[in-house]
N, C-alpha and C positions, 0 to 999 in steps of 0.2 A: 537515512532518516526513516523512521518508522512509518507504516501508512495500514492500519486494518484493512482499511476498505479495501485496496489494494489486494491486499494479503486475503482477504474473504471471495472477492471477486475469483482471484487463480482459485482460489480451492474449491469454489463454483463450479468453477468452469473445466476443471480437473475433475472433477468428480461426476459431472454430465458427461462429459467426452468416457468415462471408464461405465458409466452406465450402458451410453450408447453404443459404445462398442462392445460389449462384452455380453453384454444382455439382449443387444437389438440385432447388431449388424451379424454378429459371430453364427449365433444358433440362425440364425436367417440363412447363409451363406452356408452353415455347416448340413444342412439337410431338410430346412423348412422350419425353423421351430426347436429341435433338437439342442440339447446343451452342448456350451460351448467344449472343445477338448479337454482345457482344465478340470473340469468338475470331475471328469473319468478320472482323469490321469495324476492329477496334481495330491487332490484334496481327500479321496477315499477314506481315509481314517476319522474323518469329521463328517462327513456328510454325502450325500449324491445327489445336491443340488447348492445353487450360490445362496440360499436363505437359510440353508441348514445345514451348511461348512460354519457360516460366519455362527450359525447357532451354537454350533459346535465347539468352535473355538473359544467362544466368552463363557461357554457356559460350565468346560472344563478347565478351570485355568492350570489346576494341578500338570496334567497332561502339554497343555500348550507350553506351560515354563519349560517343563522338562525336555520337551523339545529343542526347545531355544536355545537352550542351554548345555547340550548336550558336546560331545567329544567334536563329533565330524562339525558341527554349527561354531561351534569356539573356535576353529582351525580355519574355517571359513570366515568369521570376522577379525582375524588377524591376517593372514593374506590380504584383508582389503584393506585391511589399515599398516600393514608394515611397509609397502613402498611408498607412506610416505613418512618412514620414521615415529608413525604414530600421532603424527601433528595435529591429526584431523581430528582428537579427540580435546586437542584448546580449542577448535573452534565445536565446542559439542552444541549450540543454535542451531549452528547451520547445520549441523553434521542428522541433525533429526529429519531433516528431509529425507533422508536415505528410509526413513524407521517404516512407512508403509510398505515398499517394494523390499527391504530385508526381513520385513517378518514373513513377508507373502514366499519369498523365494525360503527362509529355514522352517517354515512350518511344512513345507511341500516334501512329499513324500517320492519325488525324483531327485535322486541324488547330484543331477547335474544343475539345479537349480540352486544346492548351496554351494558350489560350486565354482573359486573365480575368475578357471579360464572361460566359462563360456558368457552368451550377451546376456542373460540373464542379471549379469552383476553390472549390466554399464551404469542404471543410473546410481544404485548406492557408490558404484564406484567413481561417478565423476561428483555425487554428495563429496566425499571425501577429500575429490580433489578441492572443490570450492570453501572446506572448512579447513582445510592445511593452509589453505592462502591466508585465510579469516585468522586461523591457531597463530602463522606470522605475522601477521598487523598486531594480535595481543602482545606477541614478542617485543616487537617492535615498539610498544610503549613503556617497558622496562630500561629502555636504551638499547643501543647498535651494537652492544657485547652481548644481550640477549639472541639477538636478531642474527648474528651471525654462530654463534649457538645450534640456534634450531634451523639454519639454513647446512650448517655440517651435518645436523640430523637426519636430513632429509635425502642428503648427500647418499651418507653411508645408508640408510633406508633401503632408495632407490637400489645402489650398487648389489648389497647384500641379497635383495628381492631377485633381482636381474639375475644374478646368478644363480640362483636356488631356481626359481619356476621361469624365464623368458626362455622361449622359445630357438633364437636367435644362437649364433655358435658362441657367446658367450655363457650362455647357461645350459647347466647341464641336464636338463629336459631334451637338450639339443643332439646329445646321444641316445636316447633311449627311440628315436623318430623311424618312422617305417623308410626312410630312406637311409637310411644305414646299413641295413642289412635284410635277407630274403624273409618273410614273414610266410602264415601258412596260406593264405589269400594273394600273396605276391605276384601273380601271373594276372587275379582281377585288376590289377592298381595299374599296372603295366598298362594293359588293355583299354584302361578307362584314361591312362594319360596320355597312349596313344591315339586317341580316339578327337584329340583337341585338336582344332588346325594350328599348321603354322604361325601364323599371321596372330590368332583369336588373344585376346585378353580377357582372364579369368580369375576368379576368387575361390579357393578352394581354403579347404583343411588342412593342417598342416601336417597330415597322415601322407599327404599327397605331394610334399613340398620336396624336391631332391637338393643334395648338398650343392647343386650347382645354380638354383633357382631361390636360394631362401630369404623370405623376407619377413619381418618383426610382424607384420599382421597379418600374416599367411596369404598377401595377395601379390600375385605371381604375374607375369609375361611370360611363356612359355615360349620359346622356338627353337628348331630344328636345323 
């Protein structure tokens, strides 16, 4: 059931909480006063400050499409939407949740931010997951021969993604891993993995991860 107020309320209160944090607590914390790290790092092409990025960006749009739309940003919004077979674009409502946090991460001039192994993409990537759910309830009012349609979709999606970029020794990301073979830094990695205790429980990289230790979200138990 629909509820504005509701709906106005969160994006109040979302939009305080990104004030607060980003404008108050950040440059507070970050040196007195001082801009927050994104404004160096992220946004330089637009501005070198938060009033005169966003200026920036509305005020060129030529520049900002072209952004958005460019090779590496198109490759990056297919990764987020092919483990789920694409589904998440019938539920395209929901799926605009993601639209603040994906133009914020493809407009940014750090490449890891369009990016979607890293957390940068969690929330457009869990948008996606809630509008694939959303994409099969639509199915799902066509009848149960739709619904299980777009649950094979999502199937093969999944598998095909899994194997192309997971981590995991089913994908083949999973060869190319500094645990496979001696790298030109390999004596620092050693050192730094020997440096964990026995016993310790840890969350590392999956730079870090040996074929005898691996797990789907690179968080590890290490012992000796």
């Amino acid at each position: 059931r629909r509820s504005r107020r509701a709906g106005a309320v969160t994006a109040a209160v979302g939009l305080g909480w990104y004030v607060l944090a980003m404008e108050v607590a950040m440059p507070f914390f970050h040196g007195g006063g001082q801009d927050a790290h994104y404004v160096q790092e992220l946004y330089p092409t637009f501005g070198s400050d938060a009033p005169s990025i966003l200026v920036g960006i509305l005020s060129d749009p030529a520049r900002t499409w072209g952004l958005l739309v460019d090779g590496e940003r198109l490759r990056y919004y297919v990764r987020l939407l092919a483990p789920s077979g694409f589904l998440g674009l019938l539920g395209l409502p929901l799926l605009l949740v993601a639209g603040p946090q994906l133009a914020a991460n493809a407009l940014s001039s750090l490449s890891t931010t369009y990016d979607a192994r890293y957390h940068y993409s969690v929330v457009p990537a869990a948008a996606v997951a809630a509008a694939s759910v959303y994409g099969l309830a639509g199915l799902r009012r066509w009848g149960s021969w739709a619904l299980r349609v777009g649950l094979v979709v999502l199937l093969i999606g999944a598998g095909l993604s899994h194997r192309a970029w997971a981590v995991t020794p089913l994908g083949e990301p999973y060869r190319q891993g500094y645990w496979l073979e001696a790298r030109d830094r390999q004596d620092v990695f050693e050192r730094a993995v020997a440096a964990v205790p026995p016993d310790a429980s840890i969350a590392a990289t999956y730079f870090f991860v040996d074929d005898h230790v691996h797990a789907i979200w690179a968080v590890i138990e290490r012992g000796r």
